[in-house]
CHARMM-style PDB file with segment names, atoms N, HN, CA, C and O in Angstrom:
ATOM      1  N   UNK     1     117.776 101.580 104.571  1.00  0.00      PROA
ATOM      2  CA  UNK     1     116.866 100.638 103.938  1.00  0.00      PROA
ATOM      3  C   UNK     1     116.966 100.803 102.426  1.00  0.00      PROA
ATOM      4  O   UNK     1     117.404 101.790 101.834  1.00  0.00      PROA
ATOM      5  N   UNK     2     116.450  99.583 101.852  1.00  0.00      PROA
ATOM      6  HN  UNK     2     116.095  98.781 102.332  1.00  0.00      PROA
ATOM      7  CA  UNK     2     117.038  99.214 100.261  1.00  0.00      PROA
ATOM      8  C   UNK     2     115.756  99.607 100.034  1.00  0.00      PROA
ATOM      9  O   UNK     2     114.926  99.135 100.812  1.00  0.00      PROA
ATOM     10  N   UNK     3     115.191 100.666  98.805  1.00  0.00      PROA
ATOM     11  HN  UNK     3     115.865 101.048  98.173  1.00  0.00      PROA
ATOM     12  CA  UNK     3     113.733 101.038  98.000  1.00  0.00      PROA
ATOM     13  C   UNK     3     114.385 100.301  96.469  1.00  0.00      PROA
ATOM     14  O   UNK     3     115.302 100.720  95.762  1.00  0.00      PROA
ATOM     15  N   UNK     4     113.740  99.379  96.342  1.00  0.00      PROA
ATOM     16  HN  UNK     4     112.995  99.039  96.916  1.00  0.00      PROA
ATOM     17  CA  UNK     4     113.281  99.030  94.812  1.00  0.00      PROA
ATOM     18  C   UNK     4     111.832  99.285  94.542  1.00  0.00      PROA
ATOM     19  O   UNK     4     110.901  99.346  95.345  1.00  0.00      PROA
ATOM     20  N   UNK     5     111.841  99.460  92.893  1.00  0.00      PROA
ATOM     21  HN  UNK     5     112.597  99.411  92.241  1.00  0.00      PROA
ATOM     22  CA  UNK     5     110.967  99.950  92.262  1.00  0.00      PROA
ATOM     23  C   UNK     5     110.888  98.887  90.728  1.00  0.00      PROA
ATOM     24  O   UNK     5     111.642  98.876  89.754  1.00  0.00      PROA
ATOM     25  N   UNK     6     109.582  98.014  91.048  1.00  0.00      PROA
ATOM     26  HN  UNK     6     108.970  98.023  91.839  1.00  0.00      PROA
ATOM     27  CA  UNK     6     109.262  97.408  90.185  1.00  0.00      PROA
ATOM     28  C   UNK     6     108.374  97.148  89.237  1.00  0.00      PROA
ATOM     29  O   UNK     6     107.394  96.562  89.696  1.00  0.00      PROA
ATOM     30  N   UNK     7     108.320  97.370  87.993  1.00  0.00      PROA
ATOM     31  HN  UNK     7     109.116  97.846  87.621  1.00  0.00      PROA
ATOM     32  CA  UNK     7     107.095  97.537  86.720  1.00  0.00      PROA
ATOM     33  C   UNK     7     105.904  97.037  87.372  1.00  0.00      PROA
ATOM     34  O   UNK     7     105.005  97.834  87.643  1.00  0.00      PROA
ATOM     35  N   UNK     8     105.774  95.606  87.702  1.00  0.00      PROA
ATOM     36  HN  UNK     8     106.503  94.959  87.481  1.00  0.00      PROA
ATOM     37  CA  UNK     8     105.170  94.490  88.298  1.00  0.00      PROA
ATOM     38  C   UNK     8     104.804  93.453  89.214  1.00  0.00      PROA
ATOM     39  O   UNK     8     105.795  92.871  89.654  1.00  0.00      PROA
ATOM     40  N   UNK     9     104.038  93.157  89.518  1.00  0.00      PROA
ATOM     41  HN  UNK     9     103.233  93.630  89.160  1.00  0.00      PROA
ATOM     42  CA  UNK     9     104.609  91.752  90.587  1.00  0.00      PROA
ATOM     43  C   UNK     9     105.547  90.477  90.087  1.00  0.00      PROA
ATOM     44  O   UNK     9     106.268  89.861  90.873  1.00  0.00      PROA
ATOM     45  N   UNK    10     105.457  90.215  88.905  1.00  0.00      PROA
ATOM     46  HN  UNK    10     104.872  90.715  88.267  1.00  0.00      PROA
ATOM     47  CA  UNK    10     106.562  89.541  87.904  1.00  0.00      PROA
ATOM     48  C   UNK    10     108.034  89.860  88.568  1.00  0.00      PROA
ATOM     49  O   UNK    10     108.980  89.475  89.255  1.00  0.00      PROA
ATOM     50  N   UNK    11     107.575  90.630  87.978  1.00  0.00      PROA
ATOM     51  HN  UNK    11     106.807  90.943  87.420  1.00  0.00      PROA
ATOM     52  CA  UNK    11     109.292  91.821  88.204  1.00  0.00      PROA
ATOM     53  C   UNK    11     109.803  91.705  89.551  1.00  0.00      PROA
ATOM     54  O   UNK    11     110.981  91.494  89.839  1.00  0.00      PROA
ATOM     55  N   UNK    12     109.038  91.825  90.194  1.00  0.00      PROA
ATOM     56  HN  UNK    12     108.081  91.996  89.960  1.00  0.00      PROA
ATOM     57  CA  UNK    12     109.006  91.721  92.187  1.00  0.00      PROA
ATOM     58  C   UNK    12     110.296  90.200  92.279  1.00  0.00      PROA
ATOM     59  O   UNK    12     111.476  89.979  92.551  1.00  0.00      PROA
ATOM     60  N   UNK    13     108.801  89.359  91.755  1.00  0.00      PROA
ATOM     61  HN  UNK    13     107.842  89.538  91.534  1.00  0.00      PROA
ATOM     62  CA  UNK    13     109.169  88.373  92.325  1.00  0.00      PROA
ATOM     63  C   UNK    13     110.476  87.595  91.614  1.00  0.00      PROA
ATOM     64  O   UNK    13     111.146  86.843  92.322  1.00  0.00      PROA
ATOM     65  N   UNK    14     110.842  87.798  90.141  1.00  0.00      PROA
ATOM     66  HN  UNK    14     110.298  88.409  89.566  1.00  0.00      PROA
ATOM     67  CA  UNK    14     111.960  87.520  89.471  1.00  0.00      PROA
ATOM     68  C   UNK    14     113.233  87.780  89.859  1.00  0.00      PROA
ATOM     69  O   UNK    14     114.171  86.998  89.700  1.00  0.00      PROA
ATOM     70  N   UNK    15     113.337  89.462  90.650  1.00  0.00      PROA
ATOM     71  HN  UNK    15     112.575  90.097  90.780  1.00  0.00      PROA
ATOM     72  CA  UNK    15     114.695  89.680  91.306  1.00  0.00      PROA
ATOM     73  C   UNK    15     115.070  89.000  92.771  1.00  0.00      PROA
ATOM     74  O   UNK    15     116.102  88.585  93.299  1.00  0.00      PROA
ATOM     75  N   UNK    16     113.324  89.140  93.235  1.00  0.00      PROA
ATOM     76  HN  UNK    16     112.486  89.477  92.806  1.00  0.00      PROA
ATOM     77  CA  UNK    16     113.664  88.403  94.919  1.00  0.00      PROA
ATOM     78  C   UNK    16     114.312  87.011  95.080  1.00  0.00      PROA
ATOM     79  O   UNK    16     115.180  86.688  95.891  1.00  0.00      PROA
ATOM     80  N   UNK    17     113.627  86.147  94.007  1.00  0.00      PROA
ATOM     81  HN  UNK    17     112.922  86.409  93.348  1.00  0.00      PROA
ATOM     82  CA  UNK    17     114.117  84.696  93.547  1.00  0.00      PROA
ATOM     83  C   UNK    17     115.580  84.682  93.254  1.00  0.00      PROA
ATOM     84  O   UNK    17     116.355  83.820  93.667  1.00  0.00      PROA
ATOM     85  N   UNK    18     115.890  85.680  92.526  1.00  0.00      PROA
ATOM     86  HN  UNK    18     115.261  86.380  92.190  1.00  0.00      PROA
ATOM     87  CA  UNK    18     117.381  85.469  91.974  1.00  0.00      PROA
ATOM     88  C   UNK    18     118.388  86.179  92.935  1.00  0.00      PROA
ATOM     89  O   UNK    18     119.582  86.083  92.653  1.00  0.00      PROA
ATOM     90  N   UNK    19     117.972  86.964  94.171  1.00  0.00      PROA
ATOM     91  HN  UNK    19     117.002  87.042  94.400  1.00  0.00      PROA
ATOM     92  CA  UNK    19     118.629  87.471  94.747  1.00  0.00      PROA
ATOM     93  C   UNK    19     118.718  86.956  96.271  1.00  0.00      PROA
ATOM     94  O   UNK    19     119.787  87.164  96.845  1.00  0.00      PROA
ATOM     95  N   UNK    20     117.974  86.481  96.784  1.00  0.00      PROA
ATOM     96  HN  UNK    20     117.105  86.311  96.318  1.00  0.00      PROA
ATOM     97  CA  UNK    20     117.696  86.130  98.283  1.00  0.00      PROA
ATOM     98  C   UNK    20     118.258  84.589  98.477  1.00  0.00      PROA
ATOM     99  O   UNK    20     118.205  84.164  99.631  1.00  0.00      PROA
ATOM    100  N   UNK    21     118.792  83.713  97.465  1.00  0.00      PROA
ATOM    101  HN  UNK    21     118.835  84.058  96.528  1.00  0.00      PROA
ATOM    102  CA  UNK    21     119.862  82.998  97.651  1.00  0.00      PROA
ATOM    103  C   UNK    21     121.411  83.455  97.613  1.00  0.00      PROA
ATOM    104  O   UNK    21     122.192  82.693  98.183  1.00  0.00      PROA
ATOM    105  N   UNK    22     121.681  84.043  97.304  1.00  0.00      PROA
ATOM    106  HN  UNK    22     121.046  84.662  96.841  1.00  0.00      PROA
ATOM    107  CA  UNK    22     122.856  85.047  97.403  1.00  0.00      PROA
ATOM    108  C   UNK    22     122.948  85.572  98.502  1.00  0.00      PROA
ATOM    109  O   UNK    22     123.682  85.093  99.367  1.00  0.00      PROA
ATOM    110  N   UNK    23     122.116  86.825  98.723  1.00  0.00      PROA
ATOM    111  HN  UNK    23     121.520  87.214  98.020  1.00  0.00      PROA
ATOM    112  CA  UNK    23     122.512  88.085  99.693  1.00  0.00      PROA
ATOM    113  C   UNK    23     121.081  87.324 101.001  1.00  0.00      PROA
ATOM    114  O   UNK    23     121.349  87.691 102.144  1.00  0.00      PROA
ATOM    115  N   UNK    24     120.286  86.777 100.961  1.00  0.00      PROA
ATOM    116  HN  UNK    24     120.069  86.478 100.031  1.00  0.00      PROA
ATOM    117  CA  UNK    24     119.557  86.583 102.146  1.00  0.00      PROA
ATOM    118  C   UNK    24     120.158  85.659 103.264  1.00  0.00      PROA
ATOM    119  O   UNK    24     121.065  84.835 103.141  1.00  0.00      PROA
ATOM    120  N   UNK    25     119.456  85.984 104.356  1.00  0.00      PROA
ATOM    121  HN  UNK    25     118.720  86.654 104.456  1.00  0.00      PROA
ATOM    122  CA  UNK    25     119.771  85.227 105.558  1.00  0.00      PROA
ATOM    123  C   UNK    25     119.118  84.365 105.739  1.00  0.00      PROA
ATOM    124  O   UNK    25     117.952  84.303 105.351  1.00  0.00      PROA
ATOM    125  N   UNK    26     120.158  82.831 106.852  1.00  0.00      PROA
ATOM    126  HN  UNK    26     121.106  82.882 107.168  1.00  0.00      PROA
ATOM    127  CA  UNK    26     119.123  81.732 106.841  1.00  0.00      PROA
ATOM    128  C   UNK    26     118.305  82.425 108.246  1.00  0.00      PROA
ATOM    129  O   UNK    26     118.796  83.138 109.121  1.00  0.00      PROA
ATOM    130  N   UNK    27     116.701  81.867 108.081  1.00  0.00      PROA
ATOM    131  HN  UNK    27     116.302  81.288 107.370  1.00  0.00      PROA
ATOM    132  CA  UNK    27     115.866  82.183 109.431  1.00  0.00      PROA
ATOM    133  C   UNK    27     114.682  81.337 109.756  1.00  0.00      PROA
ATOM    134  O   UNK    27     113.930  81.111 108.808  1.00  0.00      PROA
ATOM    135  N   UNK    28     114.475  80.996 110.528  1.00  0.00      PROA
ATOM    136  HN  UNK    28     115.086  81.180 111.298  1.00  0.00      PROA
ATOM    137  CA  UNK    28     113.738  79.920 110.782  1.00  0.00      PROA
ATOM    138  C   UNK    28     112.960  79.050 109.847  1.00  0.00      PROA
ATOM    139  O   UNK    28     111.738  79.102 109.713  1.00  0.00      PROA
ATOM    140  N   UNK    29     113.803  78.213 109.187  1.00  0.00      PROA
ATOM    141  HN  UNK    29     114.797  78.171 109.295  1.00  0.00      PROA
ATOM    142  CA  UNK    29     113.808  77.619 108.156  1.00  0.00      PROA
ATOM    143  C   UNK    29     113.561  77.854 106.832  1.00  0.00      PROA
ATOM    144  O   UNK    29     113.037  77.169 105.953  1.00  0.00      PROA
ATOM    145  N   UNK    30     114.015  78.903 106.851  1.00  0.00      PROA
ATOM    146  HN  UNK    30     114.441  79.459 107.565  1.00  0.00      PROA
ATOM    147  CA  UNK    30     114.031  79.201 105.542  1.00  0.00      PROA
ATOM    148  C   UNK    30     115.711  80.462 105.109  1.00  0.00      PROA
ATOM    149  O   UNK    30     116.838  80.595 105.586  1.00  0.00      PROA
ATOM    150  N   UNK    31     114.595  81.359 103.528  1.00  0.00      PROA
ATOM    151  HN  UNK    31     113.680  81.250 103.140  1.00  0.00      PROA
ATOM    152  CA  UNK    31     116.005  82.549 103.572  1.00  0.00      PROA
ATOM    153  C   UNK    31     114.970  83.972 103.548  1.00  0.00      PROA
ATOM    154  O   UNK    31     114.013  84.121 102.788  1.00  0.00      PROA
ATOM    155  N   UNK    32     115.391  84.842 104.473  1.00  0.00      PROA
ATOM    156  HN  UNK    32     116.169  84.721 105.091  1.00  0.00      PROA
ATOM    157  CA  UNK    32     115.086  86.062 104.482  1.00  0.00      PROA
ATOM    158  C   UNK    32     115.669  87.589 104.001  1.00  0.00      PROA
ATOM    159  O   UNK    32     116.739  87.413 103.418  1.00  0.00      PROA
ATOM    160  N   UNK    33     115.402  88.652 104.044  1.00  0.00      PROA
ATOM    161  HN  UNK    33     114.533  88.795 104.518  1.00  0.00      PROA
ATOM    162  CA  UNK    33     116.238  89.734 103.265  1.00  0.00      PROA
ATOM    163  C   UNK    33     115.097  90.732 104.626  1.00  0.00      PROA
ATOM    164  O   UNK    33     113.893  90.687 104.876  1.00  0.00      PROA
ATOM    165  N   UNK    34     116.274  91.548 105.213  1.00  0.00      PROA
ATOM    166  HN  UNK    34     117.253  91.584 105.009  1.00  0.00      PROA
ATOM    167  CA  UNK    34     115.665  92.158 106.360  1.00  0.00      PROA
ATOM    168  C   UNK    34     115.852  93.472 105.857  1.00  0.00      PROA
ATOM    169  O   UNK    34     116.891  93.767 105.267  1.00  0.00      PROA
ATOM    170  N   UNK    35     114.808  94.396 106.065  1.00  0.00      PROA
ATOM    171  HN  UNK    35     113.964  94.156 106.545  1.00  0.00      PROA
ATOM    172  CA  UNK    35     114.877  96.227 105.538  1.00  0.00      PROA
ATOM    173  C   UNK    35     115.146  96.413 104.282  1.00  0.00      PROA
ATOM    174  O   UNK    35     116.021  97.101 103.756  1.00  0.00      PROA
ATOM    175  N   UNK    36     114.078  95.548 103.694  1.00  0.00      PROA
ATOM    176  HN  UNK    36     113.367  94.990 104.122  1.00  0.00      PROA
ATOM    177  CA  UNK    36     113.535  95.697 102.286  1.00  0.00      PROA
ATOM    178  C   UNK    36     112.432  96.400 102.166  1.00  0.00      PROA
ATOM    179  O   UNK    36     111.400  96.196 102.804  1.00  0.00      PROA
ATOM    180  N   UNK    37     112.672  97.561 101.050  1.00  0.00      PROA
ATOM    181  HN  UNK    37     113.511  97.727 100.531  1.00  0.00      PROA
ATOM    182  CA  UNK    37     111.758  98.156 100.785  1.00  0.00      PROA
ATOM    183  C   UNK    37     111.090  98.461  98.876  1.00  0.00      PROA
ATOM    184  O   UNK    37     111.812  98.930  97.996  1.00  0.00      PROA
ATOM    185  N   UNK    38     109.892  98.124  98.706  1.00  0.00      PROA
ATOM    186  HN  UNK    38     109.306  97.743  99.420  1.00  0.00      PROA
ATOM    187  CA  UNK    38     109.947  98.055  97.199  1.00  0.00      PROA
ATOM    188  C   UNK    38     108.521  98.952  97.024  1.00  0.00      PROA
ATOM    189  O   UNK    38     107.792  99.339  97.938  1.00  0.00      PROA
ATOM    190  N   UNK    39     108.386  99.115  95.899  1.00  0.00      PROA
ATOM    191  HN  UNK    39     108.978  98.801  95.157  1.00  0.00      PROA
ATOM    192  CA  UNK    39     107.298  99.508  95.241  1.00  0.00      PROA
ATOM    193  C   UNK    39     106.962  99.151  93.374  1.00  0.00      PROA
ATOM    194  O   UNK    39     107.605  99.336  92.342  1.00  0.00      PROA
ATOM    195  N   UNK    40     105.744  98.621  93.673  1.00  0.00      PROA
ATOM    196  HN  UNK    40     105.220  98.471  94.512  1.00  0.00      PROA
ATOM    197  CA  UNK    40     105.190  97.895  92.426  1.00  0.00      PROA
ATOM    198  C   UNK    40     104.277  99.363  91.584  1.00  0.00      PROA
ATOM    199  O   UNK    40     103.131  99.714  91.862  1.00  0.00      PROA
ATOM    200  N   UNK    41     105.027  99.892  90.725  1.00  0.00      PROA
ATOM    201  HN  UNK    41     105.959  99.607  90.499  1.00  0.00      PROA
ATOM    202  CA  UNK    41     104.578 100.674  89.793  1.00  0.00      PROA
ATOM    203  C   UNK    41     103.220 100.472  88.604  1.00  0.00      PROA
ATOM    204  O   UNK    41     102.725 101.309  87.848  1.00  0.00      PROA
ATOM    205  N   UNK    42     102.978  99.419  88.752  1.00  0.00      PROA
ATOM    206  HN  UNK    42     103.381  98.740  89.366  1.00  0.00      PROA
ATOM    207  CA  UNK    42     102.012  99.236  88.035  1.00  0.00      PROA
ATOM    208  C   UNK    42     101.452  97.796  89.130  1.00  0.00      PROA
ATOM    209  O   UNK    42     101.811  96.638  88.917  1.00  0.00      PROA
ATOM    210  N   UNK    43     100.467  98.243  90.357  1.00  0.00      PROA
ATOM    211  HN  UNK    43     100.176  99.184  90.530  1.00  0.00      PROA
ATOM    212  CA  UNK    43      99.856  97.118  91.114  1.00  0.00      PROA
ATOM    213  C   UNK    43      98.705  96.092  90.747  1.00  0.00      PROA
ATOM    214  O   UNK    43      98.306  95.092  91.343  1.00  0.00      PROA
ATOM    215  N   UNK    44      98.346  96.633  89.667  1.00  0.00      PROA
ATOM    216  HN  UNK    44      98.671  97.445  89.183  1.00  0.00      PROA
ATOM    217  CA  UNK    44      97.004  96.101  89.097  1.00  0.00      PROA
ATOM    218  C   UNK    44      97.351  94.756  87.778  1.00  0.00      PROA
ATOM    219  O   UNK    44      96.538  94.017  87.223  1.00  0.00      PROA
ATOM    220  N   UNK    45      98.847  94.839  87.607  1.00  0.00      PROA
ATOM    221  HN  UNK    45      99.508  95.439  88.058  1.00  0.00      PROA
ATOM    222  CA  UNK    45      99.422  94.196  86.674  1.00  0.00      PROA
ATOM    223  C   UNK    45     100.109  93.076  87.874  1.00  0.00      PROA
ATOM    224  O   UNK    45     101.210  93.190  88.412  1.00  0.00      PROA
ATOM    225  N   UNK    46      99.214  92.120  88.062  1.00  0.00      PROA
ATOM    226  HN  UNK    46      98.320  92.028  87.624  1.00  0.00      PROA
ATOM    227  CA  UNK    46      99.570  91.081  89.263  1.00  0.00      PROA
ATOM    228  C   UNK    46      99.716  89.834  89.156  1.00  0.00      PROA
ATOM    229  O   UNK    46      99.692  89.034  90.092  1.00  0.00      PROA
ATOM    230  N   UNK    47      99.919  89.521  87.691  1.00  0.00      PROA
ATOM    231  HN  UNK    47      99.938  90.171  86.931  1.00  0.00      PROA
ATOM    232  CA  UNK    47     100.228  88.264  87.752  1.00  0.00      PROA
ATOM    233  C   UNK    47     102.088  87.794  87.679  1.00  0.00      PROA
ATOM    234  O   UNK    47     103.008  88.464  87.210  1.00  0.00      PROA
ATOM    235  N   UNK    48     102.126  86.666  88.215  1.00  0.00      PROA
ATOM    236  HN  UNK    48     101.378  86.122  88.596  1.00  0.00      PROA
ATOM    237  CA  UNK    48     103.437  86.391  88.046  1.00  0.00      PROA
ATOM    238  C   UNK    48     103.424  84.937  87.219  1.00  0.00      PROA
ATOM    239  O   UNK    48     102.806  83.877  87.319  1.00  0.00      PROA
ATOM    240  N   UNK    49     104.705  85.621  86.137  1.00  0.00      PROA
ATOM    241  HN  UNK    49     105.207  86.482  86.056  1.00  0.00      PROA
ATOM    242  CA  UNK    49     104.589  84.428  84.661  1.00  0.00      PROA
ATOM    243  C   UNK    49     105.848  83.521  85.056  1.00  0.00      PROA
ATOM    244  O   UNK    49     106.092  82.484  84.440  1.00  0.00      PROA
ATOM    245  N   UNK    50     106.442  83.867  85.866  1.00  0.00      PROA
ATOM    246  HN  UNK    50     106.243  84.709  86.367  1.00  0.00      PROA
ATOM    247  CA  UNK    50     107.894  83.675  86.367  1.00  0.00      PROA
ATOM    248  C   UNK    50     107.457  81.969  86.279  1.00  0.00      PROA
ATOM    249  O   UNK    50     106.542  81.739  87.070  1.00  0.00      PROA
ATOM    250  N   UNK    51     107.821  80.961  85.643  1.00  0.00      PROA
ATOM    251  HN  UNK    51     108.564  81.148  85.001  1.00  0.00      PROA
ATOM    252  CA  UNK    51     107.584  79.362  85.444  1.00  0.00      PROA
ATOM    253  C   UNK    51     107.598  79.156  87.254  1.00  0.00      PROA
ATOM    254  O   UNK    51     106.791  79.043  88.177  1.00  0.00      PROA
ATOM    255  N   UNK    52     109.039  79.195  87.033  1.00  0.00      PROA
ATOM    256  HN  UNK    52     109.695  79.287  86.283  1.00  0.00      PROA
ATOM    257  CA  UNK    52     109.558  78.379  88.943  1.00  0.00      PROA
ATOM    258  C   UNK    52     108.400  78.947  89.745  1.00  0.00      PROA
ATOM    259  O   UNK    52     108.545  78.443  90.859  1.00  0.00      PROA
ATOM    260  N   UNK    53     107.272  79.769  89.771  1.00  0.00      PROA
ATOM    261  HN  UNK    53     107.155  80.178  88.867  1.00  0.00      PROA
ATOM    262  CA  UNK    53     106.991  79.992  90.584  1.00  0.00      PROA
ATOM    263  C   UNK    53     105.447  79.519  90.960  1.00  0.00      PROA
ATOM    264  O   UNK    53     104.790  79.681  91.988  1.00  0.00      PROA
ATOM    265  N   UNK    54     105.107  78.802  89.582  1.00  0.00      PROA
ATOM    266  HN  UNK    54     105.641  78.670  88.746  1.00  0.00      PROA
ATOM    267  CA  UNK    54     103.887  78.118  89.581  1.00  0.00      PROA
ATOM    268  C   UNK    54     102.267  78.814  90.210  1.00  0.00      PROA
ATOM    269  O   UNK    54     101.338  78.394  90.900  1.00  0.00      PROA
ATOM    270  N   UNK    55     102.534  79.785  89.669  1.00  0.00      PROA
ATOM    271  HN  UNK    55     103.289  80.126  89.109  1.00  0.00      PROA
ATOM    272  CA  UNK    55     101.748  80.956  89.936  1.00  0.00      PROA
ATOM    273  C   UNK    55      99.718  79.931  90.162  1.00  0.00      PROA
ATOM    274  O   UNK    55      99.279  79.088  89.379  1.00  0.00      PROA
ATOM    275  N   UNK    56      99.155  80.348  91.161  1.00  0.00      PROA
ATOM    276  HN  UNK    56      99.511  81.033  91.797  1.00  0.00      PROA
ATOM    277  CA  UNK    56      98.023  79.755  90.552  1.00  0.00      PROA
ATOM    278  C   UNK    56      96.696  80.885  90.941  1.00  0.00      PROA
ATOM    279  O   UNK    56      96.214  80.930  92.072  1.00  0.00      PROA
ATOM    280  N   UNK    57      96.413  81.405  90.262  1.00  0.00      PROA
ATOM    281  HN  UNK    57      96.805  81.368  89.343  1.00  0.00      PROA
ATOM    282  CA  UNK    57      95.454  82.477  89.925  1.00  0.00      PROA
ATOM    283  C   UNK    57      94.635  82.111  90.728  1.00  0.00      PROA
ATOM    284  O   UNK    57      95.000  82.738  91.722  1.00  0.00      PROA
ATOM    285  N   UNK    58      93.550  81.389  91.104  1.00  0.00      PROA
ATOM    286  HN  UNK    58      93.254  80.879  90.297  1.00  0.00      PROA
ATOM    287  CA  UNK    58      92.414  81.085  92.572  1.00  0.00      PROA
ATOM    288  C   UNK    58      93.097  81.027  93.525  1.00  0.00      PROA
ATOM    289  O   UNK    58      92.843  81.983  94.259  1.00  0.00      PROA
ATOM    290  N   UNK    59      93.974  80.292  93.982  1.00  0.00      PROA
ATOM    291  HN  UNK    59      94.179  79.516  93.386  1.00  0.00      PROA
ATOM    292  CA  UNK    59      94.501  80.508  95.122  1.00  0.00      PROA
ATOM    293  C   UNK    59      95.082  82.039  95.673  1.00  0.00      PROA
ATOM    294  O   UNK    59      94.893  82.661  96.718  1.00  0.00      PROA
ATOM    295  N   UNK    60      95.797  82.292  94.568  1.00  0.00      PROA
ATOM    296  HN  UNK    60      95.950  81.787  93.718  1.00  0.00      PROA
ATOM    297  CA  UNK    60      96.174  84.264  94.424  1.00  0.00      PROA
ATOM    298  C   UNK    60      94.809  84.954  95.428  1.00  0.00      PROA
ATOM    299  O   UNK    60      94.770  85.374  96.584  1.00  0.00      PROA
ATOM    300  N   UNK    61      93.637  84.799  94.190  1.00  0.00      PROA
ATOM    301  HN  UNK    61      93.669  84.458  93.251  1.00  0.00      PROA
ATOM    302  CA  UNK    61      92.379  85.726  94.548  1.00  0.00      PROA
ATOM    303  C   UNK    61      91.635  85.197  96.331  1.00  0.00      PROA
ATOM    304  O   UNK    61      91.311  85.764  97.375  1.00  0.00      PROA
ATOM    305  N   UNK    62      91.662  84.075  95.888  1.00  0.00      PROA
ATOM    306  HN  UNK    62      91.926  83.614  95.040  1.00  0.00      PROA
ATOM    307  CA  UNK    62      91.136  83.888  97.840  1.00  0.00      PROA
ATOM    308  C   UNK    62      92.250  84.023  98.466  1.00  0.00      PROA
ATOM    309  O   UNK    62      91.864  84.438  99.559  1.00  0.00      PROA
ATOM    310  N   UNK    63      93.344  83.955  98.515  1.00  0.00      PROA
ATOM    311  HN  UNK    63      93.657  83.618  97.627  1.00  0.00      PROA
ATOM    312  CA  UNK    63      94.356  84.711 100.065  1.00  0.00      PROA
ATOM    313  C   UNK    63      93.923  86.177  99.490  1.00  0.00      PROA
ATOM    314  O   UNK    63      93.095  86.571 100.311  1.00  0.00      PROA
ATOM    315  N   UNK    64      94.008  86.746  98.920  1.00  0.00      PROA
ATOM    316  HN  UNK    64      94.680  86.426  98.253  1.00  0.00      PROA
ATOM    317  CA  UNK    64      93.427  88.593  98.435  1.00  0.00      PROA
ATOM    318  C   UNK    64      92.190  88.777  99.093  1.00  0.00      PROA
ATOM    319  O   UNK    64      91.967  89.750  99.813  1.00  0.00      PROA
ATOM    320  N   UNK    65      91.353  87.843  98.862  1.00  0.00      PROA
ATOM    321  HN  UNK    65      91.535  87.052  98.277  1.00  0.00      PROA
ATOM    322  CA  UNK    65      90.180  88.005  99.683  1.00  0.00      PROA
ATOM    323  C   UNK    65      90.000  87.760 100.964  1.00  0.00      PROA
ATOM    324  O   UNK    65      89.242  88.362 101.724  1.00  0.00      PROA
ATOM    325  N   UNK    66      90.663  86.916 101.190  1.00  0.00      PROA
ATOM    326  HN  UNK    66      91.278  86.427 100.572  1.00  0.00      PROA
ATOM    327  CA  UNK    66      91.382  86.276 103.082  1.00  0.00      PROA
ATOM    328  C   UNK    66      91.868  87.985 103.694  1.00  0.00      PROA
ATOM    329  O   UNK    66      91.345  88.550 104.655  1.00  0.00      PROA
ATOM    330  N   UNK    67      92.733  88.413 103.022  1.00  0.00      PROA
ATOM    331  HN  UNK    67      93.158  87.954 102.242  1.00  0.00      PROA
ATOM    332  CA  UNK    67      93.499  89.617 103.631  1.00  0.00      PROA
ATOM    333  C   UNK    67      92.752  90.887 103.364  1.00  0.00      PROA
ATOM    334  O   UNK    67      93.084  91.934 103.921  1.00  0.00      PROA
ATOM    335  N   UNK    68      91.599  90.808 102.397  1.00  0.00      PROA
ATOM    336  HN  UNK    68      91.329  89.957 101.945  1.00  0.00      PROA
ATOM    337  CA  UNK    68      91.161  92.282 102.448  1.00  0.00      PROA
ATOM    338  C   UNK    68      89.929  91.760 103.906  1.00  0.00      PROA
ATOM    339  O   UNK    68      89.367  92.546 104.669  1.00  0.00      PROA
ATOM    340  N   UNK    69      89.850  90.756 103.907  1.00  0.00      PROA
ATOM    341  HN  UNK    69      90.307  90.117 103.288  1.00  0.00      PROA
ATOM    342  CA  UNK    69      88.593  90.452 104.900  1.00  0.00      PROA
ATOM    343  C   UNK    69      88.957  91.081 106.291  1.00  0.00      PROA
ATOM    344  O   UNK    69      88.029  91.354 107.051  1.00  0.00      PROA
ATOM    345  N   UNK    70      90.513  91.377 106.745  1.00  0.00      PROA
ATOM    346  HN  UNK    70      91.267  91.155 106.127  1.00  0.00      PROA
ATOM    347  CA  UNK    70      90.836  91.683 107.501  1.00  0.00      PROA
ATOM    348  C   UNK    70      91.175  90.984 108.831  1.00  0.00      PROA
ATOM    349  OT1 UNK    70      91.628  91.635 109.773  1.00  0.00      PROA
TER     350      UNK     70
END
């Protein structure tokens, strides 16, 4: 298994974007990357500025709140 280690969620999501058209697999309609493993070094630093990715801060915080709800 692949461990990356990333400053940010920025950071996360900037290499996954630029990499998972390349090296990912097609899977039920979409592209996947199987036995990935990462870690966000600074988790509290969560925004993503990345343009393409149209980040939208409320929607962010209620799925966060959806998933801590359990």
């Amino acid at each position: 298994m692949i461990d990356y280690k990333f400053k940010n969620a920025d950071e996360a999501f900037t290499f996954y974007y630029g990499t998972i058209p390349y090296e990912g697999q097609k899977f039920d309609n979409t592209m996947a990357m199987f036995n990935q493993g990462f870690t966000i070094l600074n988790p509290t630093d969560r925004m993503i500025t990345n343009e393409t990715r149209e980040f939208n801060l409320e929607y962010a915080e209620a799925e966060w709140q959806w998933y801590l709800s359990g």
